[in-house]
TORTOR-814853 format. One record per residue (C-alpha): x, y, z. Coordinates in pm, whole numbers, padded with zeros to 5 digits, always signed. Layout:
XYZ;...
end
This chain:
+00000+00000+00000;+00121+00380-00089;+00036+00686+00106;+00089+01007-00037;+00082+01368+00126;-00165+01594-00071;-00245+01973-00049;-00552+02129-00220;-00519+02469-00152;-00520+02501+00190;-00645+02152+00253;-00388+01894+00332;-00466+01553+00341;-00368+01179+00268;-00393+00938-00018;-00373+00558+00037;-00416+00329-00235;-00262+00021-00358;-00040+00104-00633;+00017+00476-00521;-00255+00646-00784;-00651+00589-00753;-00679+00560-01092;-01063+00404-01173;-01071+00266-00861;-01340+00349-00648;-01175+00614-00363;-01327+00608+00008;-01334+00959+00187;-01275+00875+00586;-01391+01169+00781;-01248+01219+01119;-01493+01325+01438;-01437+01597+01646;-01110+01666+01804;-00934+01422+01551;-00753+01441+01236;-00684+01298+00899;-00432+01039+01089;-00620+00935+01363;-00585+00575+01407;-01000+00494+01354;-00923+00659+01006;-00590+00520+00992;-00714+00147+01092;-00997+00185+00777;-00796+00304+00507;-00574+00029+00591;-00848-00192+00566;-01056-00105+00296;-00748-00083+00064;-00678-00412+00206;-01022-00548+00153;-01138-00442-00157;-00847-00267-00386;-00981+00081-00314;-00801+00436-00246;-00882+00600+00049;-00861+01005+00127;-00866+01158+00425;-00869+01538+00463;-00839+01780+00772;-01159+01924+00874;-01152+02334+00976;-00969+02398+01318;-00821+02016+01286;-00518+01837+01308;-00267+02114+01088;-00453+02380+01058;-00469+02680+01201;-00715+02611+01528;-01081+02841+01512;-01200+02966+01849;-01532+02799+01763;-01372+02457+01801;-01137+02558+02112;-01479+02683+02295;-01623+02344+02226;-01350+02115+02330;-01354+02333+02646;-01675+02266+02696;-01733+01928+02706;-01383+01892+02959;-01619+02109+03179;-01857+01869+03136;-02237+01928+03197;-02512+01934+02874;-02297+02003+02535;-02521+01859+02308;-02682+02180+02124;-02307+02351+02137;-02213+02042+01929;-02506+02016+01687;-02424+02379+01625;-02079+02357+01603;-02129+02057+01353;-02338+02225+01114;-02139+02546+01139;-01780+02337+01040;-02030+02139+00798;-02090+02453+00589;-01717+02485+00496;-01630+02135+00456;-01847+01994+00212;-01742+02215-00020;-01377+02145+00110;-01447+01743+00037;-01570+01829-00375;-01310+02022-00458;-01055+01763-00326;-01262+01487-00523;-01206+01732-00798;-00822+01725-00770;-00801+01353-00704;-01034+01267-00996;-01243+00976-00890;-01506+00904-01062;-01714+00683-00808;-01653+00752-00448;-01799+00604-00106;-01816+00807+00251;-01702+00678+00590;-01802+00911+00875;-01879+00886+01249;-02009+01136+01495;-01873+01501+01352;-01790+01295+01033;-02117+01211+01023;-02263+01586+01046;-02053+01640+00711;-02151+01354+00564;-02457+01412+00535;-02492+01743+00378;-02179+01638+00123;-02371+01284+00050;-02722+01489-00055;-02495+01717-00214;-02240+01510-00424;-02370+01262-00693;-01994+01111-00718;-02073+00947-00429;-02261+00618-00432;-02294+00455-00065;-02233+00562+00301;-02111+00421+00611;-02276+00708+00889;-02329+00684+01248;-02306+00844+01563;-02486+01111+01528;-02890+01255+01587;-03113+01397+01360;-03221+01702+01516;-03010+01923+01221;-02969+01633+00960;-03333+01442+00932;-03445+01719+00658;-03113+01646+00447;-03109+01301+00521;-03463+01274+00374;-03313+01361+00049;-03057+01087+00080;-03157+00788-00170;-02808+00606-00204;-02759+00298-00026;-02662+00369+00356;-02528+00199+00650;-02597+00352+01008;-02368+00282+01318;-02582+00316+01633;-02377+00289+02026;-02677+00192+02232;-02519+00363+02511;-02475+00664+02359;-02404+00964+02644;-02364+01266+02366;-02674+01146+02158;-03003+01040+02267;-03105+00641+02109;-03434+00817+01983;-03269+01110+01805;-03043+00863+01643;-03278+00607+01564;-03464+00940+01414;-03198+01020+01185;-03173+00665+01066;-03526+00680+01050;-03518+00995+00784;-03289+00842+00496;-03456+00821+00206;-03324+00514+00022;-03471+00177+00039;-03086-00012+00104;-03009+00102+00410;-02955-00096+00708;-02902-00023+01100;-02571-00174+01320;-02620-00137+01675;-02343-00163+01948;-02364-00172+02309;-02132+00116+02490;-02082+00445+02510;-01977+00701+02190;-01621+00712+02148;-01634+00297+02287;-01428+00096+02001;-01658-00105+01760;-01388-00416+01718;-01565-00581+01372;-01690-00241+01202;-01427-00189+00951;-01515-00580+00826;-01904-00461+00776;-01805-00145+00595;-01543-00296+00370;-01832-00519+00295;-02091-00270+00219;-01872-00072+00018;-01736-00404-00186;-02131-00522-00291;-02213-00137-00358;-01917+00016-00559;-01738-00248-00656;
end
């Protein structure tokens, strides 16, 4: 496996893919959460994985205010936050749709530069927030691994959603509600979609998920 730096203009991020170009193959975008980065080992792990698994590229950009780039007080206000503990939710549904706004357009233009023609999306919690905007948004991309996240700001965009999706679900959720994610899961619009639940709390590790999603994105873009 090759991994390459890359730099859209001031976007830096990672390609992984077998042979060191993505050529036709299909390319996976990996979206960190929140107070990650392109290299976090979740995102790390999966590109490893799916390049593994099923002969794709994988990209993996930093979000606004992450990993090297410059920090915004937005996401410095959040993170201290939730170490003060106490109710963060709405601070991070706002936050999330706020850093949305600029990164979907962020994730195009680097599918622009790295020319794929077919693309999937992998994105938990804050990934998740973007993903669902850029997924209603981008026609280049064909199925969805999403999870972690509620659908008090998403439901209306997810209802638009008609590719085929796979949800991630932590039963014991303590940043968002069952029902609010069950809600958002709920909303998608497609008729392939399908619900993984996991006992423990949100940022508990999900051991076989990378096998399901490397499975869902072989049957739907390979």
């Amino acid at each position: 496996m090759h991994e390459r730096s890359f730099t859209v203009g001031d976007i830096p991020g990672i390609l992984w893919s077998p042979a060191g170009e993505p050529g036709d193959r299909p390319l996976i975008l990996l979206c960190h959460g929140g107070g990650q980065h392109k290299k976090a080992p979740g995102v790390l792990a999966r590109a490893h994985h799916f390049v593994a698994a099923g002969g794709f590229a994988a990209a993996a950009i930093d979000l606004p205010g992450c990993g090297d780039r410059p920090a915004e007080p937005a996401t410095e206000r959040l993170r201290e936050a939730i170490r003060a503990g106490g109710d963060v939710g709405p601070l991070i549904i706002r936050h999330n749709t706020e850093l949305a706004a600029g990164a979907v357009p962020e994730w195009r233009a680097v599918l622009d530069a790295l020319g794929a023609p077919v693309a999937g999306f992998w994105g938990m919690s804050m990934g998740c927030a973007v993903g669902v905007p850029l997924v209603a948004a981008e026609p280049r991309i064909k199925a969805a691994v999403l999870g972690l996240a509620g659908g008090e700001s998403l439901a209306e965009t997810a209802a638009t959603i008609k590719i085929p999706v796979e949800f991630v679900v932590k039963w014991d959720d303590e940043l968002v509600p069952r029902e609010s994610a069950l809600a958002l899961f709920d909303a998608f619009a497609t008729d392939d979609k399908t619900l993984h639940a996991y006992p423990g709390p949100h940022n508990g590790q999900i051991p076989e998920e990378p096998e399901t999603s490397a499975r869902f994105f072989t049957r739907h873009l390979t």
